[in-house]
C-alpha positions as CSV (number, residue, x, y, z in Angstrom):
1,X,65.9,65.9,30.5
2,X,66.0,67.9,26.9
3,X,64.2,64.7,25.2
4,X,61.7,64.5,28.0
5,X,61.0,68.1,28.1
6,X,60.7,67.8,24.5
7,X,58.0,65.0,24.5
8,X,60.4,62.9,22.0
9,X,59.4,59.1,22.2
10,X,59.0,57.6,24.4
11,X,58.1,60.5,26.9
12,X,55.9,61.8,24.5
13,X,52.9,61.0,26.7
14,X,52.4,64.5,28.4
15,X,52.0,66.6,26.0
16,X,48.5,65.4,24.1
17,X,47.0,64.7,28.3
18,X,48.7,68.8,28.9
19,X,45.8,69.4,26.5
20,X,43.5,69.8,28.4
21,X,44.1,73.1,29.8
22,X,42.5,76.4,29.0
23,X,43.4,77.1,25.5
24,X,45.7,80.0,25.9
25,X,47.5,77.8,28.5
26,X,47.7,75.6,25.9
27,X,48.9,77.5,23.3
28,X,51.6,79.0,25.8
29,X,52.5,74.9,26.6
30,X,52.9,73.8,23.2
31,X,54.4,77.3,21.0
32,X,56.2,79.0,23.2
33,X,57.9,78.0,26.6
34,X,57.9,74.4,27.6
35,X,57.9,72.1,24.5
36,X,60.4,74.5,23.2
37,X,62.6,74.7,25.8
38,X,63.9,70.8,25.6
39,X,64.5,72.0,21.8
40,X,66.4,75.0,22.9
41,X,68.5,72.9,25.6
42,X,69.1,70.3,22.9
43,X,70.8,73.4,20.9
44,X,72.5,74.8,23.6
45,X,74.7,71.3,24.6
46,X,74.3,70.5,20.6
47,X,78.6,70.4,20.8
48,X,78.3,68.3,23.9
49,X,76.3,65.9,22.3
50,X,78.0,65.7,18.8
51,X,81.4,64.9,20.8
52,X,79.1,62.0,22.8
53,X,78.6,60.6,19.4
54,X,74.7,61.0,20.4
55,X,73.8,62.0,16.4
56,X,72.8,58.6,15.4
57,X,70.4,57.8,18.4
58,X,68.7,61.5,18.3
59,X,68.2,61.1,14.8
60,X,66.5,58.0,14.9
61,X,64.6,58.8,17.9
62,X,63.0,62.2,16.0
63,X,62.3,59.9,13.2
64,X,60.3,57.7,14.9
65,X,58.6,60.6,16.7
66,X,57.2,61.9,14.1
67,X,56.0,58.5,12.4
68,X,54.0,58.3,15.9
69,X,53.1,61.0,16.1
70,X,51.6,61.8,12.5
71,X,50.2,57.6,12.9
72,X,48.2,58.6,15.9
73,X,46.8,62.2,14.6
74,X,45.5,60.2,11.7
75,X,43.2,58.7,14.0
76,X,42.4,61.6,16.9
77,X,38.4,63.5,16.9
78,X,40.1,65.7,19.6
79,X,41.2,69.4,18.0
80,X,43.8,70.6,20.4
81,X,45.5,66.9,20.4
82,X,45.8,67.0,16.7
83,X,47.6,70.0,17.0
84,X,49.9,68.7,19.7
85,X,50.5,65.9,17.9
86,X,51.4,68.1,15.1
87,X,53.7,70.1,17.1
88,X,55.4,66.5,17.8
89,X,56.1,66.2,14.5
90,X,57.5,69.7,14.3
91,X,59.8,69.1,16.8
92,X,60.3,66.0,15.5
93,X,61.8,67.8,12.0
94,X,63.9,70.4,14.1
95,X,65.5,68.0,15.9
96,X,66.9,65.8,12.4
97,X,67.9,69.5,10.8
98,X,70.1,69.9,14.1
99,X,71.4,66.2,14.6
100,X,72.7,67.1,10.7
101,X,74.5,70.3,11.9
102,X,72.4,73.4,10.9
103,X,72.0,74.6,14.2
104,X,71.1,78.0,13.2
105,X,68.4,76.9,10.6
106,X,66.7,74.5,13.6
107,X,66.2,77.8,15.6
108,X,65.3,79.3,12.8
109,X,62.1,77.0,12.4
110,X,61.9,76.9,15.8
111,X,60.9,80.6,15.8
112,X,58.7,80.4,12.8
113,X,57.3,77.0,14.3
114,X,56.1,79.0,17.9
115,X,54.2,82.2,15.8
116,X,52.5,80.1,13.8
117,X,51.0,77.2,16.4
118,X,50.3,79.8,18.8
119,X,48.1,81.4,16.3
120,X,46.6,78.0,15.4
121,X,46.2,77.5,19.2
122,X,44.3,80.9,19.9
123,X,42.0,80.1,17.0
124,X,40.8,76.4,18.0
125,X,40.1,78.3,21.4
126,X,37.9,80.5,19.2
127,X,36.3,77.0,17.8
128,X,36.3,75.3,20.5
129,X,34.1,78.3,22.2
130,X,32.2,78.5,19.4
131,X,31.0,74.6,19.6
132,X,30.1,75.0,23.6
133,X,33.6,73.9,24.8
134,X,34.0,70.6,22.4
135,X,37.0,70.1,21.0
136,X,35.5,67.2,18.8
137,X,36.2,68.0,15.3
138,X,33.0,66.0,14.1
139,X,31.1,69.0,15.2
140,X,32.9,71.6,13.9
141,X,30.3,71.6,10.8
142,X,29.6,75.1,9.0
143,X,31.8,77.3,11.0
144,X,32.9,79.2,7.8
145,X,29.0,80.8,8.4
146,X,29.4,81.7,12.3
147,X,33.4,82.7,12.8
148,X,34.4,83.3,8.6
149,X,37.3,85.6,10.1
150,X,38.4,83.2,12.6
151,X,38.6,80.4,10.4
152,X,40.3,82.0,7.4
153,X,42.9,83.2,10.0
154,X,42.8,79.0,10.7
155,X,43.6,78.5,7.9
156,X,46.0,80.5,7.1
157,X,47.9,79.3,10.0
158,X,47.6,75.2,9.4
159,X,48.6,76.1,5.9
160,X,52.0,77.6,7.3
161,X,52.2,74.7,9.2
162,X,52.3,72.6,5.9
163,X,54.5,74.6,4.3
164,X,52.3,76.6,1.9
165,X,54.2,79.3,0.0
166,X,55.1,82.3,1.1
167,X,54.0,81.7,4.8
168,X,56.3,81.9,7.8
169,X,56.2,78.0,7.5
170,X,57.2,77.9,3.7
171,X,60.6,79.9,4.2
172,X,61.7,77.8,7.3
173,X,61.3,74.4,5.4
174,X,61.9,75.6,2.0
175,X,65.4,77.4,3.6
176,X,65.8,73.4,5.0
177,X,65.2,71.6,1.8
178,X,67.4,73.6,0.0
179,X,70.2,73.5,2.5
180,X,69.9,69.5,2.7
C-alpha cells in the first residue's frame, strides 16, 4: 500500500495522469498529503520492514524509480508532469537514505522536499495562467518580461530542488552526502 501510495515503480502511473487537476490541487497531491503519505507510512513500519529483510528490494526499487522517472522527464513538453516526475525522483532519493537507516534525515528531506514543490507547484499555476491554461513548456517564451517576480520565485524554488547552496534543498542533501 506504502509503495503504491508512493507512486514507486511500477505503480508509478497515477501520479503524472493526477496532474491534471487544478494547480493548487496539484500542488496539495504531489507536496503535501498523498505522495507523502506512502513515504511517511514507509517510515512509520521502517522496523517492520528491516526485520522482513525488505532493504534490498526497496532499495533497488527507488533506484530504478528515479532512473524512470528522470528518463521520461527528459522527454515531457508538459510543466506540471515534469514536476511530478521530479517529485518521483525525490521520493525516489528519500526512500535509499531510509532503506540505509537514517530515518530521521529521510523526514528531514521530506519536510524540506514538500515547502519547496509546493512553491514550485503554486508558481507553474501562475505560468500556466499566464500562457491561457497551457502547460506546454514550448510556450512558455519571454515570461521573465510579463511575471519577472513569479519566475525569479521559480527559480528560486527549482534551484532548491537541485540542491543549490544555501536553499532549503542544499541543507537536506548536503546533511545526506555528508552523513553517507
Amino acid at each position: 500500500a506504502a509503495i503504491t501510495k508512493r507512486a514507486q515503480i511500477p505503480f508509478s502511473v497515477w501520479l503524472p495522469i493526477a496532474i491534471s487537476a487544478p494547480t493548487p490541487v496539484s500542488s496539495l497531491v504531489h507536496s503535501s498529503t498523498l505522495v507523502t503519505a506512502g513515504i511517511y507510512l514507509i517510515i512509520r513500519f521502517n522496523n517492520f520492514l528491516i526485520e522482513r529483510s525488505l532493504n534490498l528490494f526497496l532499495f533497488y526499487l527507488s533506484i530504478f524509480t528515479i532512473f524512470i522517472s528522470g528518463l521520461i522527464a527528459n522527454f515531457e513538453n508538459d510543466l506540471k508532469k515534469i514536476i511530478a516526475l521530479s517529485t518521483l525522483s525525490q521520493l525516489g532519493l528519500i526512500i535509499i537514505i531510509l532503506r540505509i537507516g537514517f530515518k530521521f534525515l529521510s523526514f528531514y528531506h521530506l519536510l524540506t522536499h514538500a515547502i519547496f514543490k509546493s512553491l514550485l507547484f503554486i508558481r507553474a499555476g501562475i505560468i500556466i495562467h499566464i500562457i491561457n491554461n497551457n502547460q506546454d513548456i514550448r510556450l512558455c517564451g519571454k515570461l521573465n518580461e510579463f511575471i519577472p517576480f513569479t519566475i525569479i520565485r521559480f527559480y528560486i524554488s527549482s534551484l532548491s530542488l537541485i540542491g543549490f547552496p544555501f536553499l532549503a534543498g542544499f541543507y537536506s542533501k548536503d546533511l545526506i552526502i555528508e552523513v553517507i
